[in-house]
Backbone bond lengths (Angstrom), bond angles and torsions (degrees), N, CA, C in turn:
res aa  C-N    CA-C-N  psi(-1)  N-CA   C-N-CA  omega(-1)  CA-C   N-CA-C  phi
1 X - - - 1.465 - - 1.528 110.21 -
2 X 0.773 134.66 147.26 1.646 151.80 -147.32 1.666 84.68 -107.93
3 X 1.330 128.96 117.64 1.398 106.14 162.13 1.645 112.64 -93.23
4 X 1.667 93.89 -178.73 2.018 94.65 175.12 1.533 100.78 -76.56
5 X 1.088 150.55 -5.17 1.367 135.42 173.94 1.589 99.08 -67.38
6 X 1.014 103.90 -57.00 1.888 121.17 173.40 1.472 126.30 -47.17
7 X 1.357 97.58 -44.35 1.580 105.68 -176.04 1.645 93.03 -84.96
8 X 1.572 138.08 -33.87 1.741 117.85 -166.35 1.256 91.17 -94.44
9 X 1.551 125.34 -4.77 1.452 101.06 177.82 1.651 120.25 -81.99
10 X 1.565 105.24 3.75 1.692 125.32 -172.92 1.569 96.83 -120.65
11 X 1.114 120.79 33.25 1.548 129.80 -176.45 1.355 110.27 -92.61
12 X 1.225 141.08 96.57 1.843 127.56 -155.17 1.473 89.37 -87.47
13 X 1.373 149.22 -179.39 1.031 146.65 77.21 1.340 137.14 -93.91
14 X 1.523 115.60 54.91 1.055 128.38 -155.12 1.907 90.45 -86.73
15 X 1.439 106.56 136.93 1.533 113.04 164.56 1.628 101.70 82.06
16 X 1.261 122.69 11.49 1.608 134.15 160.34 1.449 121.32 -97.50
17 X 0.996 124.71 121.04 1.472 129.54 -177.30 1.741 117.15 -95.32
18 X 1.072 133.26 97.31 1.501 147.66 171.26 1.657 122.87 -70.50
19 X 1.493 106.89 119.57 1.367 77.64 170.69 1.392 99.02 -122.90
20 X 1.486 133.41 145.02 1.525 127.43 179.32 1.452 109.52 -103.35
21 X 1.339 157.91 137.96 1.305 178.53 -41.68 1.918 99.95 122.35
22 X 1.389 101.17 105.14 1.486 114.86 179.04 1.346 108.77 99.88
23 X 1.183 147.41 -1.54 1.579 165.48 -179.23 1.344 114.90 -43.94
24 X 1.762 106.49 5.98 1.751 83.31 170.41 1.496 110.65 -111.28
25 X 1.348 116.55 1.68 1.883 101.53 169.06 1.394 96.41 -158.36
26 X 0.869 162.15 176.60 1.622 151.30 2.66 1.567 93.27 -144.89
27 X 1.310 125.77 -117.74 1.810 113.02 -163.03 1.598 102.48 -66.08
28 X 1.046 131.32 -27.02 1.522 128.13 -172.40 1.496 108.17 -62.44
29 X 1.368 108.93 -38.05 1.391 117.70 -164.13 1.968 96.65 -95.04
30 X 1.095 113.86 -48.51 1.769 96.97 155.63 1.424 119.00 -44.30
31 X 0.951 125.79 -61.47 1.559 123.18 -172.85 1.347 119.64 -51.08
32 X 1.729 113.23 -31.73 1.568 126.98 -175.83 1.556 97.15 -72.62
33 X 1.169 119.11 -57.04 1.642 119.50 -168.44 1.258 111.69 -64.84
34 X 1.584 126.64 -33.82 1.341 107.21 163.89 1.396 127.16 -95.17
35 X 1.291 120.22 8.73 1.473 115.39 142.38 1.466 129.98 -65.96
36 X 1.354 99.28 -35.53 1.738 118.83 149.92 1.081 139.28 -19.21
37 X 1.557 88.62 -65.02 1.531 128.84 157.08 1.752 123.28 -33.70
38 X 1.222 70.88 -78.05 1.556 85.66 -175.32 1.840 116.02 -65.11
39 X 0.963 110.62 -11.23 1.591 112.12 176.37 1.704 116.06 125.65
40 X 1.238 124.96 -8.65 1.157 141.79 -176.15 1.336 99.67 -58.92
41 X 1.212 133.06 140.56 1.536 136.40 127.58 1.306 121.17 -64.25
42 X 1.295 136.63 137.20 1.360 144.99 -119.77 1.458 99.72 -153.06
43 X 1.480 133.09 111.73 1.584 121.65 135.13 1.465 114.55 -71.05
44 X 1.353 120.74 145.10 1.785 105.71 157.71 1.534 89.95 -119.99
45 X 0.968 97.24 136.68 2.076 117.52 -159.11 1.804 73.16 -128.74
46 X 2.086 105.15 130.04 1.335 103.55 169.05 1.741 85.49 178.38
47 X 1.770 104.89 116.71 1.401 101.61 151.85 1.168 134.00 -7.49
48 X 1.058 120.09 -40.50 2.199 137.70 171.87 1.250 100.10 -73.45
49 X 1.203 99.91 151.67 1.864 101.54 157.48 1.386 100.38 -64.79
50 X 1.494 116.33 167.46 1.344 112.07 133.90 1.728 114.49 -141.67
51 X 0.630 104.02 168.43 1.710 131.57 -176.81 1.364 132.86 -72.43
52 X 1.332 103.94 -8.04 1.558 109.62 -164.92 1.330 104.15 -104.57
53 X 1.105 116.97 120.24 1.563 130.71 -172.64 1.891 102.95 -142.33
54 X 1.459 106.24 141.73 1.558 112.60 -175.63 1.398 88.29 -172.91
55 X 1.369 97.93 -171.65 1.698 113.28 -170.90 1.683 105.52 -56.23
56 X 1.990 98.96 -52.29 1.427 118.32 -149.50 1.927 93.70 -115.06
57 X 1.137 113.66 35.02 1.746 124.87 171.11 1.313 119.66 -144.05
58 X 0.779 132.67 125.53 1.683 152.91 -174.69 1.532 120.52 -119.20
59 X 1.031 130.90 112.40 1.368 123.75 174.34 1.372 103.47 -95.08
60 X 1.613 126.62 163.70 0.808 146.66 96.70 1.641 147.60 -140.72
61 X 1.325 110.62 -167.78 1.756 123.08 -156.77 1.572 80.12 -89.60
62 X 1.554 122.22 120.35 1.380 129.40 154.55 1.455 112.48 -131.39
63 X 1.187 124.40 134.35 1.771 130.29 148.28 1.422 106.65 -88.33
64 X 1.676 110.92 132.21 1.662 100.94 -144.94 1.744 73.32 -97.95
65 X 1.712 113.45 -9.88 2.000 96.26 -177.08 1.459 99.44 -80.55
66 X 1.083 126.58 -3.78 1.246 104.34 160.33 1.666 129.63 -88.97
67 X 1.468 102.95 134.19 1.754 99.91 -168.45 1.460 95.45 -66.49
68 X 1.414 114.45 -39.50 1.989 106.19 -154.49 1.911 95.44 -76.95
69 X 1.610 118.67 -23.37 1.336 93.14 -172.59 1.668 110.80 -77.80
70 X 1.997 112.67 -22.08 0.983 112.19 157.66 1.640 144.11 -35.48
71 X 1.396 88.08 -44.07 1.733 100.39 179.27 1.321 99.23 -88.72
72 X 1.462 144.33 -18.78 1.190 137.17 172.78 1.724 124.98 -70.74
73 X 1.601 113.57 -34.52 1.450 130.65 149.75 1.589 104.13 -47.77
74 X 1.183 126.81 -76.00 1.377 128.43 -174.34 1.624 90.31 -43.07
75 X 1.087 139.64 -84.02 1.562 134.70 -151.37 1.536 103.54 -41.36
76 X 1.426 115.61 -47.81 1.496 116.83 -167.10 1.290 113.71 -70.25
77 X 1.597 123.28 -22.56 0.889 95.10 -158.71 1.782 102.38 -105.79
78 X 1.419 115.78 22.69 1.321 145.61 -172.06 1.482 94.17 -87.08
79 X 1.261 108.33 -75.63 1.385 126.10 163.57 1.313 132.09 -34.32
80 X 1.434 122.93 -42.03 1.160 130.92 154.30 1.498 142.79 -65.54
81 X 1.617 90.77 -34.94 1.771 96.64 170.21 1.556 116.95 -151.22
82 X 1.576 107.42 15.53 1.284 120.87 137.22 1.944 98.91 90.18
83 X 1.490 113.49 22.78 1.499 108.34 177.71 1.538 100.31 164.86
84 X 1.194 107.91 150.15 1.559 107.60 167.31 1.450 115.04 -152.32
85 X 1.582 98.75 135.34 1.645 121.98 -171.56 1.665 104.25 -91.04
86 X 0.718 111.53 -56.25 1.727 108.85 -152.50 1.437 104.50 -140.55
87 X 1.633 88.99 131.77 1.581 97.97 -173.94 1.543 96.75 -134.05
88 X 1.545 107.69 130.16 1.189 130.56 165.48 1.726 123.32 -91.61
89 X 1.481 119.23 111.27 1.254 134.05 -141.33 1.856 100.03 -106.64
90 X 1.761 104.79 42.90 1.785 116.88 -176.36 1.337 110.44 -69.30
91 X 1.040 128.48 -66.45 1.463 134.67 -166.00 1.268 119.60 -38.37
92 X 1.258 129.93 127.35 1.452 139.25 -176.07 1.731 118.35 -178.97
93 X 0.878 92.98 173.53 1.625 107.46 -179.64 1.639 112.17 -103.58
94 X 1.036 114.87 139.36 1.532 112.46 165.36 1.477 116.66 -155.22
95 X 1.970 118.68 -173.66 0.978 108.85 -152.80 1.554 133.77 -47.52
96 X 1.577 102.36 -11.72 1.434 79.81 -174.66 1.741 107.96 -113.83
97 X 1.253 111.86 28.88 2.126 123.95 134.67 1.766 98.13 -54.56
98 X 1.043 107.81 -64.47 2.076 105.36 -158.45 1.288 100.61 -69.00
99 X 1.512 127.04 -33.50 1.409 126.81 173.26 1.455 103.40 -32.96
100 X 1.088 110.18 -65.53 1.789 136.17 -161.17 1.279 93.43 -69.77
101 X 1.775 137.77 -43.95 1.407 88.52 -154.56 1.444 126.22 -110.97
102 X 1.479 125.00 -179.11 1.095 132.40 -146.08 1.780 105.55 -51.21
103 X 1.095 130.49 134.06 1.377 129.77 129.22 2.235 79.56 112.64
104 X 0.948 112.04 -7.56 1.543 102.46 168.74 1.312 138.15 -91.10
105 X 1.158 115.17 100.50 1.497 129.69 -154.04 1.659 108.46 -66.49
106 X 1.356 96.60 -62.11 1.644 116.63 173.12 2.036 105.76 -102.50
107 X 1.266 82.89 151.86 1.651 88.35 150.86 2.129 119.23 -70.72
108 X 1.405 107.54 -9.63 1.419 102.97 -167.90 1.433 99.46 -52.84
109 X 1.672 125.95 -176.83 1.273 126.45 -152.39 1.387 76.01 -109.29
110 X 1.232 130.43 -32.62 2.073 108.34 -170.44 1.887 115.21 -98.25
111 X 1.420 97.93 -7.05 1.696 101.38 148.71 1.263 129.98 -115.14
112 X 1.156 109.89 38.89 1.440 118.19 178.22 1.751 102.66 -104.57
113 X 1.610 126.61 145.95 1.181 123.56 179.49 1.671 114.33 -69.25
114 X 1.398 118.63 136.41 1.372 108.40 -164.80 1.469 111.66 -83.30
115 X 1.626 113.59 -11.92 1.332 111.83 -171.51 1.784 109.00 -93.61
116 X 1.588 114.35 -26.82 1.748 110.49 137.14 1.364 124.93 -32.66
117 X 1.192 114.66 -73.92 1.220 124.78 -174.90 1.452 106.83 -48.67
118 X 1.009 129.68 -51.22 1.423 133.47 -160.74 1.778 101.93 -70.01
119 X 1.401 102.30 -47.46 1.667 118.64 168.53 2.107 107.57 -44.87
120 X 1.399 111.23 -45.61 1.470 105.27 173.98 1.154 113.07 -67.27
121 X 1.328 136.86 -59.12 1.513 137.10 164.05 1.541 109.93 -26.15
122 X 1.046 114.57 -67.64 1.820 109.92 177.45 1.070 125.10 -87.84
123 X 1.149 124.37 23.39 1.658 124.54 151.65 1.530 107.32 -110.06
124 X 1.328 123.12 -30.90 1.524 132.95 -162.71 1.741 99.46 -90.32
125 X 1.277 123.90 -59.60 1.174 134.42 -148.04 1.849 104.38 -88.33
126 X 2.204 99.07 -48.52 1.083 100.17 -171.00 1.397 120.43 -75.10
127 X 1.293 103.06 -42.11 1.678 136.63 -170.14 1.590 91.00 -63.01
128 X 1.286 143.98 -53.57 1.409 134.55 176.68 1.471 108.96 -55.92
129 X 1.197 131.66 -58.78 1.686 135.52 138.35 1.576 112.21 -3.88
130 X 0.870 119.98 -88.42 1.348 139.28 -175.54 1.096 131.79 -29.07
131 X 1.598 104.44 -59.36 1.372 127.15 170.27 1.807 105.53 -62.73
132 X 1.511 121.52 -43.43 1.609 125.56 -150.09 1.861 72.28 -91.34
133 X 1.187 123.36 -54.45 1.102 121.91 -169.31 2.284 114.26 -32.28
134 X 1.104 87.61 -60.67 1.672 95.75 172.51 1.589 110.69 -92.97
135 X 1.237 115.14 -11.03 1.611 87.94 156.30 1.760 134.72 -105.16
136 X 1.228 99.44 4.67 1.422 120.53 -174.17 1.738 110.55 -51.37
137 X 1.612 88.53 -58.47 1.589 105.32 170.43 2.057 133.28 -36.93
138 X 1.897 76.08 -51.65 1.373 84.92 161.77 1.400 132.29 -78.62
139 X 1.218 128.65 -16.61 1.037 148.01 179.52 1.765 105.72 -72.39
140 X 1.024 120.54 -54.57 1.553 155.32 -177.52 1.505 99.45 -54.63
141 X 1.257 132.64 -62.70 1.249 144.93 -177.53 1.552 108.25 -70.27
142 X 1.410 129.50 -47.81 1.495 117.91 168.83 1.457 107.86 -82.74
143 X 1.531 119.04 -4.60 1.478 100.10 153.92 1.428 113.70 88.46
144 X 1.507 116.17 14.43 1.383 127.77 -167.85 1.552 101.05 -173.75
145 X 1.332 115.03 127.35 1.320 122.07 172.32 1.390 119.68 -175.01
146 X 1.337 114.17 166.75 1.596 105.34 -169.14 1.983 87.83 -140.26
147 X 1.328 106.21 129.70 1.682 112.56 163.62 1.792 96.21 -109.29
148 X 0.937 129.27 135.34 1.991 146.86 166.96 1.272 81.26 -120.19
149 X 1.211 107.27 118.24 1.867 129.15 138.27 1.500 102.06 -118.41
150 X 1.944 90.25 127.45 1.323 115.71 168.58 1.573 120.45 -99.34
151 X 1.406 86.66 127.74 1.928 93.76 -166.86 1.491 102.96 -117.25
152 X 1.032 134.70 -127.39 1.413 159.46 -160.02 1.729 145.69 -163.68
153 X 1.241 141.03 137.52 1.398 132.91 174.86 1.287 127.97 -30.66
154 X 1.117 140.21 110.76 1.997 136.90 165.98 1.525 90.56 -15.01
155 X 1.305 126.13 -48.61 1.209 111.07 -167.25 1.611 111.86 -75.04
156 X 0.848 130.54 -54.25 1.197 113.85 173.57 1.497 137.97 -69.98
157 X 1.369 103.07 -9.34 1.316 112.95 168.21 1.945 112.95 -66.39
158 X 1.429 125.00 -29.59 1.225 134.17 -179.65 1.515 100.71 -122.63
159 X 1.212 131.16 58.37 1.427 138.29 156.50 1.340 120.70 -88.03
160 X 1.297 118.85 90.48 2.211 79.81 164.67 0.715 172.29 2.80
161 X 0.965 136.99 107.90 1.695 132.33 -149.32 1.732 103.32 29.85
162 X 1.375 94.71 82.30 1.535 110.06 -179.11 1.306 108.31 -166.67
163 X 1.669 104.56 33.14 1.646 97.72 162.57 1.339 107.46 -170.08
164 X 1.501 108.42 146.44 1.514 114.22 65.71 1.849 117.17 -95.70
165 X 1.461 102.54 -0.08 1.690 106.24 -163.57 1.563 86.77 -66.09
166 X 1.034 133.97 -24.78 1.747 120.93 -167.96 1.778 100.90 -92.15
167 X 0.893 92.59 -27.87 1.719 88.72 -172.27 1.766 108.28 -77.33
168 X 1.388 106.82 -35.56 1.383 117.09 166.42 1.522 110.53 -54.32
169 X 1.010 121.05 -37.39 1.802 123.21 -172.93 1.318 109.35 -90.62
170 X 1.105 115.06 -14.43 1.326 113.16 173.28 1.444 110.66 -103.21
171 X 1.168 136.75 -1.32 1.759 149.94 152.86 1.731 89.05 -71.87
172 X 1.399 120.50 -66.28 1.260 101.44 -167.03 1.558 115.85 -56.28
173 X 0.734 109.43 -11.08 1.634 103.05 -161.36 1.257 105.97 -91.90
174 X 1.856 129.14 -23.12 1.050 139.98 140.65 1.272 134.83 -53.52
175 X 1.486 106.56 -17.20 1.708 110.47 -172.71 2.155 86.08 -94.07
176 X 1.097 105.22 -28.18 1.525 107.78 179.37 1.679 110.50 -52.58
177 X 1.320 83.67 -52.65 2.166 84.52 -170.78 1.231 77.91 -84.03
178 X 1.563 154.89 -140.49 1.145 151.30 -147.49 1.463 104.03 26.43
179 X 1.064 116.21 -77.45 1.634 125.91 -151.12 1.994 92.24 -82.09
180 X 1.557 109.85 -38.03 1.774 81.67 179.48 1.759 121.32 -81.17
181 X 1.476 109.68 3.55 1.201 113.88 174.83 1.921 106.45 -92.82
182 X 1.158 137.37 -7.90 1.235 155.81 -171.45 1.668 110.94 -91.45
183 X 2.025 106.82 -35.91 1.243 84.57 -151.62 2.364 72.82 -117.46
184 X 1.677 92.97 7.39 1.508 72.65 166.85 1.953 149.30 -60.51
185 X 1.444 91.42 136.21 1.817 87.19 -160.24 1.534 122.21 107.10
186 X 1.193 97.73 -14.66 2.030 109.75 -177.78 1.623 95.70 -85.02
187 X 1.212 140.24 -30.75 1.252 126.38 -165.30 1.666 105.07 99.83
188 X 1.416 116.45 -10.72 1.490 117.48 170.79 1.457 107.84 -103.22
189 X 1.484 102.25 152.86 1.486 107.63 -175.17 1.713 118.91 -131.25
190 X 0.823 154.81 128.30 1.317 150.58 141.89 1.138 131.92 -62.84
191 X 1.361 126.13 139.14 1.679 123.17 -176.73 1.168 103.72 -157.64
192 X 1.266 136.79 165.92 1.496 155.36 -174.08 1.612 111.39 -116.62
193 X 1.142 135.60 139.59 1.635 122.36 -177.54 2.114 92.30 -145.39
194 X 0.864 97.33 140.97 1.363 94.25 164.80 1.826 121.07 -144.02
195 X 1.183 120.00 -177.72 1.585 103.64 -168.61 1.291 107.87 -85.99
196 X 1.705 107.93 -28.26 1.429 106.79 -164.45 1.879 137.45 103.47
197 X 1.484 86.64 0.73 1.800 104.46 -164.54 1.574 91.08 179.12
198 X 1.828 106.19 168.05 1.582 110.14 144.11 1.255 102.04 -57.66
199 X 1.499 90.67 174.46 1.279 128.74 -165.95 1.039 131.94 -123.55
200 X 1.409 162.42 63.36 1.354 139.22 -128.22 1.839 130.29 -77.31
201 X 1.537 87.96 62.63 1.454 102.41 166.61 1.478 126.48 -115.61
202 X 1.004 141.36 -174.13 1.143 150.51 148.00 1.592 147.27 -9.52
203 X 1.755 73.89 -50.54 1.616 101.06 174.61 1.562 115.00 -76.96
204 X 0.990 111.74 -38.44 2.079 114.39 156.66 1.285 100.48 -41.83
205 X 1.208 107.72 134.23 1.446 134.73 -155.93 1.797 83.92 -115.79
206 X 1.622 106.80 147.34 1.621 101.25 -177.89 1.044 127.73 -79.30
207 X 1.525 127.14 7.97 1.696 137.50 174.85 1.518 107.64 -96.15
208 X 1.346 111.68 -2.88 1.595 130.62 -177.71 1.708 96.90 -97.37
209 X 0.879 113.46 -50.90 1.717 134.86 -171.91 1.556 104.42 -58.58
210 X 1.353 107.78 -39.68 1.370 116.65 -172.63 1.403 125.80 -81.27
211 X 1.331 89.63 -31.10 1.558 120.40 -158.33 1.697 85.65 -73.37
212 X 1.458 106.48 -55.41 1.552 119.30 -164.73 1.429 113.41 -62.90
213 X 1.480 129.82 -22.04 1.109 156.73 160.74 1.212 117.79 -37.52
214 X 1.334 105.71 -58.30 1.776 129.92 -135.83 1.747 81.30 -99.31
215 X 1.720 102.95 -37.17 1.828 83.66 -176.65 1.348 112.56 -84.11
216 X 1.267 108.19 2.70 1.587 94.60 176.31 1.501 99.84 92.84
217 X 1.782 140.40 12.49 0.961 135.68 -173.67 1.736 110.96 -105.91
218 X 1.008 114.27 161.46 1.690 106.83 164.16 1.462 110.53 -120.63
219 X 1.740 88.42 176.70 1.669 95.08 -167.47 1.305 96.07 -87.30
220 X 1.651 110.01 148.79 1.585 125.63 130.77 1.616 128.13 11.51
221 X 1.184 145.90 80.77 1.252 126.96 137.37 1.374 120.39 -0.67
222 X 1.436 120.66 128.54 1.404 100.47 176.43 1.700 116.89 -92.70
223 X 1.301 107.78 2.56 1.516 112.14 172.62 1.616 108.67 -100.86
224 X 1.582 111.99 33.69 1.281 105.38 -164.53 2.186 96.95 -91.95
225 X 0.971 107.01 8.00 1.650 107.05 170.42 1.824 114.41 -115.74
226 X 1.061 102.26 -8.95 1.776 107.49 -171.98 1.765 96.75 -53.74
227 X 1.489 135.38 -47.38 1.227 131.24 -168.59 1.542 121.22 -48.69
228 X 1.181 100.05 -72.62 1.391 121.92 152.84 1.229 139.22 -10.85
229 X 1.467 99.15 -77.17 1.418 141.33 152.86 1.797 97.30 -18.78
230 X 1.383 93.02 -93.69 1.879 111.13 171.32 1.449 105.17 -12.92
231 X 1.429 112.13 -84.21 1.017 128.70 -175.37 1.423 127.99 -44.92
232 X 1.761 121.20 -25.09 1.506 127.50 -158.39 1.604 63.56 -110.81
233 X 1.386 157.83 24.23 1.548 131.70 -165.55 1.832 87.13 -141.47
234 X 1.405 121.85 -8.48 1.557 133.13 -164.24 1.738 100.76 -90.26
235 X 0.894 132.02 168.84 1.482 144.06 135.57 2.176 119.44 -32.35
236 X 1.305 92.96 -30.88 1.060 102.28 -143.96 1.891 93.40 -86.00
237 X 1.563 108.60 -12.13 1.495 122.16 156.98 1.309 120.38 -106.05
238 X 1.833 115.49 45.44 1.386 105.39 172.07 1.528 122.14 -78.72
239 X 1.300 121.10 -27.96 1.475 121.83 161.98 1.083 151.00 -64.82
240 X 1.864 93.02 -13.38 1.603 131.89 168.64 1.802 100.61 -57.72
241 X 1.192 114.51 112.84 1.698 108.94 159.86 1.654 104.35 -152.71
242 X 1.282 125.04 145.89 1.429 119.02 -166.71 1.492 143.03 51.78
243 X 1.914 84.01 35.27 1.667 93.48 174.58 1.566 129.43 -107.43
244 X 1.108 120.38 -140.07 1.759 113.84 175.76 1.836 84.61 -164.84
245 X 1.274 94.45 144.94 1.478 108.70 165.60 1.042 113.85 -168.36
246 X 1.789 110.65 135.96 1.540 138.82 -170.35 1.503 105.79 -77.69
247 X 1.141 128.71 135.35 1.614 141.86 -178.03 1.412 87.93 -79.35
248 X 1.876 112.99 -71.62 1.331 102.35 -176.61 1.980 136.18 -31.44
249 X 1.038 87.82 -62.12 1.888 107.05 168.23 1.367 120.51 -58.07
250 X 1.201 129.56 0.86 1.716 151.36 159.93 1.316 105.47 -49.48
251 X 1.395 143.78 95.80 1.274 120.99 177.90 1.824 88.42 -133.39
252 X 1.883 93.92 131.16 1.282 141.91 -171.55 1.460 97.34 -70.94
253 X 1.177 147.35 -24.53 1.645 123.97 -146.22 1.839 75.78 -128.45
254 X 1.533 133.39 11.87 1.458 117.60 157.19 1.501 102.77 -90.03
255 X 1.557 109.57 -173.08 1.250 123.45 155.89 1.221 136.02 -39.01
256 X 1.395 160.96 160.21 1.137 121.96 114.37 1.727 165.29 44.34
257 X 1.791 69.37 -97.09 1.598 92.51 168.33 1.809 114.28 -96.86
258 X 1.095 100.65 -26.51 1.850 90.63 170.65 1.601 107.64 -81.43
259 X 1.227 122.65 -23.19 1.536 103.65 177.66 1.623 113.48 -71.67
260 X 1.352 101.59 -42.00 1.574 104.15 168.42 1.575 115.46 -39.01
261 X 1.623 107.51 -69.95 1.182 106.19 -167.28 1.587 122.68 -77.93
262 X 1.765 97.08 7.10 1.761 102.18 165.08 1.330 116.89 -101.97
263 X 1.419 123.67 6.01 1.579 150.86 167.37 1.165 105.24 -88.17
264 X 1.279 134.87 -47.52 1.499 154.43 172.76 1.867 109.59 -28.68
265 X 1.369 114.67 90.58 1.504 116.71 171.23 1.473 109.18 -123.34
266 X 1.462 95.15 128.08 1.700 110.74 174.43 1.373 102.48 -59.74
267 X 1.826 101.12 130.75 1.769 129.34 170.71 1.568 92.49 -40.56
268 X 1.236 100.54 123.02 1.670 106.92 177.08 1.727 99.19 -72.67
269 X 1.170 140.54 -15.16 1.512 142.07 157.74 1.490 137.42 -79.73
270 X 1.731 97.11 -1.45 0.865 139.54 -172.48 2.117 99.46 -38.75
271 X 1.440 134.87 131.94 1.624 119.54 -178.04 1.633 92.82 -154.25
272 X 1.101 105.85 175.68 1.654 109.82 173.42 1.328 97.34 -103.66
273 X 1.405 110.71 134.73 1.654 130.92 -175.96 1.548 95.73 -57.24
274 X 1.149 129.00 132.38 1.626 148.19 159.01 1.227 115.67 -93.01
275 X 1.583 145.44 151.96 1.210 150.48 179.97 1.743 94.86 -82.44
């Protein structure tokens, strides 16, 4: 049997253009290198500089809440390698932005600073918008495209003092089915992927860190979505549109098709269509 370690490691994306959103450190910047990997030409689009420059990599400086720097990523990276397939929808803020900012005592929702809060909504909610918003078109016109927005667990989306970062993931996950029922039949697809756990980056906020500690659990790999990823970014997920899939639950030594469909988690928004 051929396993999926085997089959994404023969995954080309040669002549596909990627752009990732958050690309200068922890899952954003996994996801860029193995699109890398695989043959893709690569923007890494991230508030930060970043550094990575090659034939088939492009950086640049984006704020994804801004719409005009949004549409300005899309232009460059037109310009640079002349089309774009697949856009990965990483970049965001989470709990530990509100940790930090000024005048927020707790994470609770009525001591939390409102002009933070308001800052997660428009980088998380809009900035995923934004980006699919101006590349959809292009995508639409060559008739083939892939949007991945990375969200989060049911559980953490309704945690305690866990938002606005939970309420944001749970908008995305709605803008996911929305938008893959919209662009069904175009040859473009939408999907949601998440890791499945923290993560051991940055973005873990230190009451997350602790928490994970105290149970005796560890963090996330941060290449624990790259498989997947590949695969929901391949040919080989063109029928895939309006799904969710766990990085964690990815297991390499099945098939293919059984790792997929053991990655395979129902849209937590998931309803039966009504007239």
């Amino acid at each position: 049997m051929t396993t999926a370690r085997t089959a994404i490691d023969a995954i080309s994306l040669t002549g596909k253009t990627a752009l990732v959103t958050g690309a200068a450190a922890g899952l954003g910047q996994a996801m860029a290198h193995a699109l890398l990997g695989a043959g893709a030409n690569v923007v890494f689009a991230d508030i930060n500089p970043v550094t990575h420059h090659s034939d088939r990599a492009h950086a640049s400086v984006c704020d994804i809440s801004s719409r005009h720097d949004c549409e300005r990523v899309i232009h460059e990276t037109l310009a640079r390698f002349g089309g774009l397939d697949i856009v990965i929808n990483n970049a965001g803020k989470g709990p530990a932005f509100m940790e930090r900012a000024a005048g927020t005592r707790g994470p609770r929702f009525w001591e939390s600073d409102p002009d933070a809060w308001a800052k997660v909504i428009e980088t998380n909610v809009c900035g995923a918008f934004y980006i699919a918003h101006y590349a959809a078109p292009i995508m639409l016109k060559r008739g083939w495209g892939r949007i991945i927005n990375i969200t989060t667990s049911l559980a953490t989306m309704q945690r305690g003092a866990n938002s606005p970062y939970g309420v944001t993931k749970a908008a995305i996950e709605a803008e996911t089915l929305i938008w893959s029922k919209e662009l069904s039949g175009t040859g473009v697809t939408c999907n949601s992927l998440i890791p499945g756990g923290a993560v051991d980056t940055q973005f873990v906020s230190h009451s997350m860190r602790t928490a994970t500690a105290k149970d005796g659990r560890k963090l996330l790999p941060v290449d624990i979505m790259n498989d997947p990823l590949l695969w929901l970014a391949s040919h080989h997920a063109d029928s895939i549109n309006g799904a969710r899939y766990v990085g964690r639950n990815w297991n390499s030594s099945l098939s293919l098709e059984e790792a997929a469909a053991q990655s395979l988690e129902a849209p937590v928004l998931r309803a039966a269509d009504r007239a």
